[in-house]
C-alpha positions in Angstrom: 64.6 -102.3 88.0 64.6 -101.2 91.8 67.3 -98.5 92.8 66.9 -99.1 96.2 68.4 -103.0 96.4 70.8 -103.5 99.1 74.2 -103.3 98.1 75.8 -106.7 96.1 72.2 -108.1 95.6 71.8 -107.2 91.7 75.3 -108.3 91.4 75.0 -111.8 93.3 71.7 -112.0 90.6 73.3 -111.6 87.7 76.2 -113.7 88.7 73.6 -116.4 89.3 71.9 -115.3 85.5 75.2 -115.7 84.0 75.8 -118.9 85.6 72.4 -120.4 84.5 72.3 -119.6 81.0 76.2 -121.1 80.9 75.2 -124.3 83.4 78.2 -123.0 85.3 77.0 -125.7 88.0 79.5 -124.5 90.6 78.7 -121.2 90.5 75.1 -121.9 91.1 75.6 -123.9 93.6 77.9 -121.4 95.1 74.6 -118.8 95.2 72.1 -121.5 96.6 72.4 -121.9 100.2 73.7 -124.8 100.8 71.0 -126.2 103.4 68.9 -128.7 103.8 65.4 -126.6 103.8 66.8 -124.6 100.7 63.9 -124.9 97.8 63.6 -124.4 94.2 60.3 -125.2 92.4 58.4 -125.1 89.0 55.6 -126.7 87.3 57.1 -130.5 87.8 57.2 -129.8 91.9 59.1 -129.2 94.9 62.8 -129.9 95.3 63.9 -129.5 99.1 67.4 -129.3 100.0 70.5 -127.9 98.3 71.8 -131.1 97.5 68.4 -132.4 95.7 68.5 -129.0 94.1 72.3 -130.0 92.7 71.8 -133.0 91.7 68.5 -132.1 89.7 70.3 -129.0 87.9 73.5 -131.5 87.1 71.0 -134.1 85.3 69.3 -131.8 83.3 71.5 -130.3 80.5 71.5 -127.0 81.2 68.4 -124.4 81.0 66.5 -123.0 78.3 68.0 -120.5 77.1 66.4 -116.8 77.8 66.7 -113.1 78.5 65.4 -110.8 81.7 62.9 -108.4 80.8 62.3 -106.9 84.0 63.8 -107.3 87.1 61.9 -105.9 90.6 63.5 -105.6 94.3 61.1 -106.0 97.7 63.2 -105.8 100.5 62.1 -107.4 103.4 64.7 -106.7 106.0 68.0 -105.6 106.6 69.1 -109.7 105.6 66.2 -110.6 103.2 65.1 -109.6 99.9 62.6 -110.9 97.5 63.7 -110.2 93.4 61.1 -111.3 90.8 61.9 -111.5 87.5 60.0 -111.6 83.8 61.4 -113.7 81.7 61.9 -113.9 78.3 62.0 -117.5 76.7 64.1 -117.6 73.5 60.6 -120.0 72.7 58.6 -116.8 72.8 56.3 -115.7 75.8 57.0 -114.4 78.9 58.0 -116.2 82.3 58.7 -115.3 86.1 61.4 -116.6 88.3 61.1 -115.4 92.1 64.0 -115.5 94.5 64.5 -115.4 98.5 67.8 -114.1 99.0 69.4 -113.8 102.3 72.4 -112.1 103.2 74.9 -114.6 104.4 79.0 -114.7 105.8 79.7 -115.6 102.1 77.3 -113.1 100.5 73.9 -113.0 99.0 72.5 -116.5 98.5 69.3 -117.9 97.1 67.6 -119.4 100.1 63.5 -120.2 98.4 63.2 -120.0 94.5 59.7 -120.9 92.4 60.1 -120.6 88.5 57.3 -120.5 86.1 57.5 -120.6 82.0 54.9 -120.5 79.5 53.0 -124.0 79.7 54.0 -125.8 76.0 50.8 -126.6 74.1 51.4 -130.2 75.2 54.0 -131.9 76.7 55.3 -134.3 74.4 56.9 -135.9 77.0 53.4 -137.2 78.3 51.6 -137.2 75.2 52.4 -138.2 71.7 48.8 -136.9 70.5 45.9 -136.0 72.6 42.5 -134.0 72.5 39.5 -132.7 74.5 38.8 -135.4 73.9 41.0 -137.5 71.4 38.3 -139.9 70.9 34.6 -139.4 72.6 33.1 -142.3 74.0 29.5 -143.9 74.7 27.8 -144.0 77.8 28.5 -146.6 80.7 29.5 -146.9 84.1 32.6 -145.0 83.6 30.9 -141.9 82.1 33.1 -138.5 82.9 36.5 -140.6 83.5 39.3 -140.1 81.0 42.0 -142.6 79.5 45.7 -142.1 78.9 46.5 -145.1 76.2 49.9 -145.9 76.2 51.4 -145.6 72.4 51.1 -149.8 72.3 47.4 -149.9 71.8 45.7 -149.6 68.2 43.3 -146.2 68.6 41.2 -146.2 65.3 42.6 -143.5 62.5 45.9 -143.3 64.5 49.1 -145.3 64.2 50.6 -146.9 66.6 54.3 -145.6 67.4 55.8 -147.3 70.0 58.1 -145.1 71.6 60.2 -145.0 68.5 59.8 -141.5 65.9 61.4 -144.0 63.0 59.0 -146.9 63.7 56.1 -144.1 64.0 56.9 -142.6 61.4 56.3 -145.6 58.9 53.4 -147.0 60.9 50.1 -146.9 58.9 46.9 -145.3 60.7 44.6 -147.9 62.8 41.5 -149.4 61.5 40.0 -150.1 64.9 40.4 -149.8 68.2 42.3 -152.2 70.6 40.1 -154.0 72.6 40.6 -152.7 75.8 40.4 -149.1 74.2 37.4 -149.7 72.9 35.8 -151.3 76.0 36.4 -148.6 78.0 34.9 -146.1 75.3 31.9 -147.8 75.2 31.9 -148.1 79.3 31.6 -144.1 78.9 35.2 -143.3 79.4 36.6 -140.6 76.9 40.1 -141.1 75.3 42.3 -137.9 76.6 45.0 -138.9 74.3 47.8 -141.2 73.8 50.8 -141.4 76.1 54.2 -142.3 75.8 56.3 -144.9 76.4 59.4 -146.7 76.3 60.6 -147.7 73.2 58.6 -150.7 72.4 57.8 -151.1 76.0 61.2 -152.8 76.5 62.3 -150.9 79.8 61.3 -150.3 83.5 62.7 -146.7 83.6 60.7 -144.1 81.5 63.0 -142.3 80.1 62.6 -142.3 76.5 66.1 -141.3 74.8 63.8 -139.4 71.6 61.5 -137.6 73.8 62.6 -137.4 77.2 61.5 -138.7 80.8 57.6 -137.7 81.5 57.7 -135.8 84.9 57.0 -137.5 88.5 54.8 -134.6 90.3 55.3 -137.0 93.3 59.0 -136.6 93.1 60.4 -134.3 90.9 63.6 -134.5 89.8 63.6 -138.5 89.8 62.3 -140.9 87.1 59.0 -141.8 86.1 58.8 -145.6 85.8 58.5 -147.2 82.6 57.2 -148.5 80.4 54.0 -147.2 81.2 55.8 -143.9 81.8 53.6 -141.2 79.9 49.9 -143.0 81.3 51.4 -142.8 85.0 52.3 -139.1 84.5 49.3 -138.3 82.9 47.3 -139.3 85.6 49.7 -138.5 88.3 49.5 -135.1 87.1 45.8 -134.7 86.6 46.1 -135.0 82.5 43.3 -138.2 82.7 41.9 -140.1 85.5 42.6 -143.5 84.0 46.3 -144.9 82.8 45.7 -147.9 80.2 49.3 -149.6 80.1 50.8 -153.2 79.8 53.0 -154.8 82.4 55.3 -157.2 81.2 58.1 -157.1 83.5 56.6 -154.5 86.0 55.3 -151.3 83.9 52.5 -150.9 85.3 53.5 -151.7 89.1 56.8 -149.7 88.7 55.7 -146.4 87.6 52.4 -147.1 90.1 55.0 -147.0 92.7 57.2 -144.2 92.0 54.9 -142.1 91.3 51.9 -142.7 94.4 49.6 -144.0 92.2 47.2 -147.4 92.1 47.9 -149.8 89.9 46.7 -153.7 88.6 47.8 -155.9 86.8 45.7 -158.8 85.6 46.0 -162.5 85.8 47.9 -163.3 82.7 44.7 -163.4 79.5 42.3 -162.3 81.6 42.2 -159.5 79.9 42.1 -159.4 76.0 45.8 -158.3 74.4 43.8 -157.9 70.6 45.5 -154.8 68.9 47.9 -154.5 71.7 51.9 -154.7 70.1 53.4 -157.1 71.6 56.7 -157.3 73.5 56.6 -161.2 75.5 53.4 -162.6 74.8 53.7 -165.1 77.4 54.4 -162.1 80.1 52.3 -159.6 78.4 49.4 -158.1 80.0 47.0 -155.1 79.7 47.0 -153.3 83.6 45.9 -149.8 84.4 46.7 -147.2 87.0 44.5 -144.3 88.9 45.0 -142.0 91.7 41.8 -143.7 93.9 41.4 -147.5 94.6 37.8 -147.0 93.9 38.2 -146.3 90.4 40.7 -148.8 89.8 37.8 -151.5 91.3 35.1 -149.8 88.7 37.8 -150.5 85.5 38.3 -153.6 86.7 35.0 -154.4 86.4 34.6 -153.1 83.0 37.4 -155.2 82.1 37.8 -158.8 83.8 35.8 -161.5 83.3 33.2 -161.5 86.2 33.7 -164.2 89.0 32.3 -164.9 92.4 34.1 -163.0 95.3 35.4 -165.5 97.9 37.6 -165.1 101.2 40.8 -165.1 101.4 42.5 -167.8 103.1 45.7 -166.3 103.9 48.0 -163.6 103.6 51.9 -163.8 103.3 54.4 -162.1 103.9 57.8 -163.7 102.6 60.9 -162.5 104.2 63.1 -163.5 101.3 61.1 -160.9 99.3 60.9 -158.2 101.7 64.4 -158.2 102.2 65.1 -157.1 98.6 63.6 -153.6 99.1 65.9 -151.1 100.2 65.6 -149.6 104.1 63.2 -146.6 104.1 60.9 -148.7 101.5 61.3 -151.8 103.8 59.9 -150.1 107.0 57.2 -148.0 104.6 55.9 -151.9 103.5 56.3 -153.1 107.3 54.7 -150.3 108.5 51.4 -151.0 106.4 51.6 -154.4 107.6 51.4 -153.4 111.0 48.5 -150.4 110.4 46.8 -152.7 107.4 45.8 -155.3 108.5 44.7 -155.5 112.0 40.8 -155.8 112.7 40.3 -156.2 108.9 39.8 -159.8 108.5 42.1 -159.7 105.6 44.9 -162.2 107.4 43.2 -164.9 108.8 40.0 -165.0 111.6 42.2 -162.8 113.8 43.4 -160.3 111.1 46.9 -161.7 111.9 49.5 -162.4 109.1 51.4 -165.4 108.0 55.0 -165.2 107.7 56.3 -167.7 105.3 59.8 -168.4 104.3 60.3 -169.4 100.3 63.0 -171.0 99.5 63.2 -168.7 95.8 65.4 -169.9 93.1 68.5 -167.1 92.7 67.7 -168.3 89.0 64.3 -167.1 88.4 65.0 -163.5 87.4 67.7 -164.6 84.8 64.9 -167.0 83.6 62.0 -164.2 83.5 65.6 -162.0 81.5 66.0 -164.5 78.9 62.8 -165.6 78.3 61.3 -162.2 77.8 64.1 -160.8 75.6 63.9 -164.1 73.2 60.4 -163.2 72.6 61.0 -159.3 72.4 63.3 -160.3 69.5 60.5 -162.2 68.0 58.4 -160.0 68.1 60.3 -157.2 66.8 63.9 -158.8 65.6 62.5 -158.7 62.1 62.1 -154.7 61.7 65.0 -153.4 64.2 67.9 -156.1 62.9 68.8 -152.9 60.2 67.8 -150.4 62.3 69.6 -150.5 65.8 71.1 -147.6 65.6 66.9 -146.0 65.5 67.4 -147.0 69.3 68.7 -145.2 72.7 71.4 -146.7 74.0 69.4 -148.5 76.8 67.0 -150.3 75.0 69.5 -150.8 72.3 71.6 -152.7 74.4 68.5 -154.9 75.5 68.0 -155.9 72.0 71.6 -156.3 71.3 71.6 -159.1 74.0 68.4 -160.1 73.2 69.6 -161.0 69.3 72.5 -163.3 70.9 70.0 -165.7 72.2 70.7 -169.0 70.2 67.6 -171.2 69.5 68.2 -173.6 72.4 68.8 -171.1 75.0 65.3 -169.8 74.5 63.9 -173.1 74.5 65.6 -174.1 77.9 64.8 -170.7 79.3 60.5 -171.2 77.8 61.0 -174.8 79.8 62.2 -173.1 83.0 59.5 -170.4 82.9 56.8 -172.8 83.1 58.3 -174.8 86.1 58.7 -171.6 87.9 55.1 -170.8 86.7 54.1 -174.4 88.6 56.4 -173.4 91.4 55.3 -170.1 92.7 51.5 -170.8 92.1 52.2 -174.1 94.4 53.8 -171.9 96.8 50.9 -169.1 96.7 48.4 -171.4 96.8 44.8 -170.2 97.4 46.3 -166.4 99.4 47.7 -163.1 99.1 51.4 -162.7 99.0 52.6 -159.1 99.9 55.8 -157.7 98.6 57.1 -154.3 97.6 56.1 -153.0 94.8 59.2 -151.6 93.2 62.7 -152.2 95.9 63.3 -148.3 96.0 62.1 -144.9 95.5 62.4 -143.8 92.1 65.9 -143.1 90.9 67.1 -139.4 90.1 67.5 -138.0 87.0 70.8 -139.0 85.4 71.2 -142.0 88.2 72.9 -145.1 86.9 69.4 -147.4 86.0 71.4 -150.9 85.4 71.3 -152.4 89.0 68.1 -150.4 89.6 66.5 -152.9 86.8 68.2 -155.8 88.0 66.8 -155.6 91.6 63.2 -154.8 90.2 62.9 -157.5 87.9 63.9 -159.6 91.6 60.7 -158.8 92.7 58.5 -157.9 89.7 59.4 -161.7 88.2 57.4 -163.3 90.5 53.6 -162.5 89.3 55.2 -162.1 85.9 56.9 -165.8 85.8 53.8 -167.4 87.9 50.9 -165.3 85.5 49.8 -163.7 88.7 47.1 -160.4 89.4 49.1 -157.6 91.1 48.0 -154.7 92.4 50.1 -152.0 93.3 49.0 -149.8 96.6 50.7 -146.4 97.4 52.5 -145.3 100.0 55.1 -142.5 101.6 58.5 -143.3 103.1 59.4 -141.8 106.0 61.3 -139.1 104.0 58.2 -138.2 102.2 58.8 -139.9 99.0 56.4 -142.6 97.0 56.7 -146.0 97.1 54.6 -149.1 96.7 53.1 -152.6 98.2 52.1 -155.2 96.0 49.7 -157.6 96.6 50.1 -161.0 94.5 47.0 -163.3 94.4 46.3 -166.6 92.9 45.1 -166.3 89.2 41.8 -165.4 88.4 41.2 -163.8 91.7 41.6 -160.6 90.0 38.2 -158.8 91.2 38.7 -160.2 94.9 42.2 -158.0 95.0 41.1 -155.3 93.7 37.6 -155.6 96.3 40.1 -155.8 99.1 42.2 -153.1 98.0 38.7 -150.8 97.4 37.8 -152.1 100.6 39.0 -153.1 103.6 42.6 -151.3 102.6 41.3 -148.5 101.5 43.4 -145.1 102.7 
């Protein structure tokens, strides 16, 4: 420890200690400047701001617990000082927290703080098993890339555990491989492990009540997107290159969006669902995310059906839709709109776009609710209807609700499905629709999720109800943050989407 730190510096340190390993969340707020270029990072990312900085250590729980082991002074002016300190992680190892502190009217406050702890030897937030590699695969077009499989799909000598430790826990070993894991192994790609998810797929949020929310390198401090929570993480943090999920109700376009990464989903059985667990059949689909559109065009072509590329007639934009998202993810979609398109031939001879009002049904998302949850209880009514109380309170609460459905509720709600399906595929015709992906950022940490889901599934219902390929594009909002554009196209035109995103689109 440095005898030559400027007077009330140690103290104003350990004040802040003391506070930390009590989550006295007043007091550290007290000794983090409260400005908006104040920053705190680690291994998840970046938080800027004192109030982003709050908010993140209010959501959190508290901080592991530890001890200082060493404690070393750099004084840089009369104002400044730099204070790095070794760590000792009641977990065992040794860590390093180092501090800007500035002397202020009110004291000595943090102004710039970057922690770092021993890495765990996997995240089992990402990962509920993995390997170098988990599985090895043959040799094909996709030799050298990587797979995250979402804990849905059947990987051969593992079981399948769904998001839920009591459901995994009774699950016998797989025989074989799903088919989509083992197309992509014999493609070349190499399993890296398999991913987490929400408990049996049946949320948009990503954060698993068992074994908590996967990071978003892209935004820390805020949600990952579910369901498809742990393959976006994976691959949004460099873990694998490719992220095999499912997208129901939007789990592969949501955490696509959040977290700035590409994403597709498939017209509805174009892609093979054998050994996949089911949530909706009639909404289920196998989609996959990556952090290039190049790559997401080369696993498409592994898996869809093959099919002659042809123009594209037209593409929409529907205000209706775009008016769902909120502001700064509005004028992020508007702005790609304007840059996008023009001179690309995407829109029309004259790269121009069509704007198109649809007259949507307020009913269709309470169709896509009902319908889906009557066939999640299906699916899985028979195992869960002793064992609620196995389940977070979110997804709990789904399945609650989803138990109630009497017999000819889900009928009428299977009949209204289809004439939506009829509906929006009339109204899409033979073009592109373009719509946000997600109709905000991803919520913080500990933000009430409820009307978050409710305004998604707005938006996501559409290619789910009509059976539609999606492909989720990535882009920034003007504060910096990820968001996405979705582009909707007739079904079957799968390979022509993902050409135009690999293409003309491309950056």
């Amino acid at each position: 420890m440095s005898d030559d730190a400027p007077e009330g510096l140690l103290e104003a340190f350990w004040a802040y200690e003391t506070a930390l390993m009590s989550d006295d969340l007043e007091t550290l707020d007290a000794l983090f400047a409260d400005r908006p270029d104040t920053l705190r990072g680690d291994a998840a990312g970046l938080l800027v701001g004192h109030e982003t900085i709050s908010r993140f250590r209010g959501s959190r729980g508290g901080a592991p617990r530890r001890t200082i082991a060493e404690v070393h002074v750099r004084v840089v002016d009369a104002t400044h000082a730099l204070v790095v300190a070794v760590t000792a992680p009641e977990r065992g190892g040794r860590g390093q927290q180092t501090q800007l502190w500035e002397r202020t009217e009110v004291g000595w406050q943090v102004t710039a703080a970057h922690v770092a702890v021993p890495a765990p030897a996997v995240d089992t937030r990402v990962w509920r098993a993995v390997g170098d590699p988990l599985v090895r695969p043959g040799a094909g077009p996709l030799s050298g890339e990587s797979v995250a499989v979402k804990d849905l799909f059947a990987v051969a000598g593992q079981p399948v555990g769904a998001g839920n430790p009591t459901w995994a826990a009774h699950a016998p070993a797989e025989s074989s491989h799903a088919w989509a894991v083992q197309t992509l192994l014999g493609a070349g790609a190499s399993v890296r492990g398999i991913a987490r998810t929400d408990e049996f797929a049946y949320s948009l949020a990503g954060t698993n009540a068992h074994f908590g929310t996967p990071p978003n390198p892209r935004a820390p401090g805020r949600i990952s997107g579910g369901s498809s929570s742990g393959s976006a993480s994976a691959v949004a943090l460099g873990h694998a290159t490719i992220g095999l999920g499912t997208d129901t109700g939007g789990s592969i376009r949501v955490p696509a969006a959040y977290q700035g990464l590409y994403g597709m989903r498939p017209t509805h059985g174009s892609v093979p669902t054998a050994g996949l667990m089911p949530l909706a059949p009639s909404f289920d689909t196998v989609g996959w995310m990556t952090r290039d559109a190049s790559l997401l065009r080369r696993v498409g072509s592994v898996l869809l059906p093959t099919a002659a590329p042809r123009p594209w007639r037209d593409v929409v934009v529907v205000p209706e839709l775009l008016s769902l998202a909120s502001p700064d993810v509005r004028a992020a979609v508007e702005g790609f709109l304007e840059a996008g398109p023009r001179g690309t031939g995407w829109g029309g001879d004259d790269g121009t776009l069509v704007e198109e009002s649809w007259d949507l049904p307020a009913t269709w998302p309470e169709v896509f609710r009902v319908h889906q949850a009557a066939q999640a209880w299906q699916s899985h009514g028979w195992w869960l209807r002793t064992r609620m109380d196995s389940l977070g309170a979110d997804v709990r609460s789904r399945f609650e609700a989803a138990a109630e459905i009497d017999h000819d509720t889900a009928v009428q709600a299977a009949d209204d499905a289809a004439r939506a399906r009829d509906a929006v595929r009339r109204l899409l015709g033979d073009r592109v629709v373009v719509l946000p992906s997600a109709p905000t950022v991803a919520p913080g940490l500990g933000a009430d999720l409820g009307a978050v889901r409710a305004a998604t599934l707005r938006l996501t219902c559409v290619a789910g109800l009509g059976g539609l390929p999606a492909v989720s594009v990535p882009l920034t909002t003007a504060d910096g943050l990820p968001c996405g554009v979705c582009l909707v196209g007739p079904p079957r035109r799968d390979l022509d989407l993902l050409d135009l995103v690999a293409g003309p689109l491309r950056g």
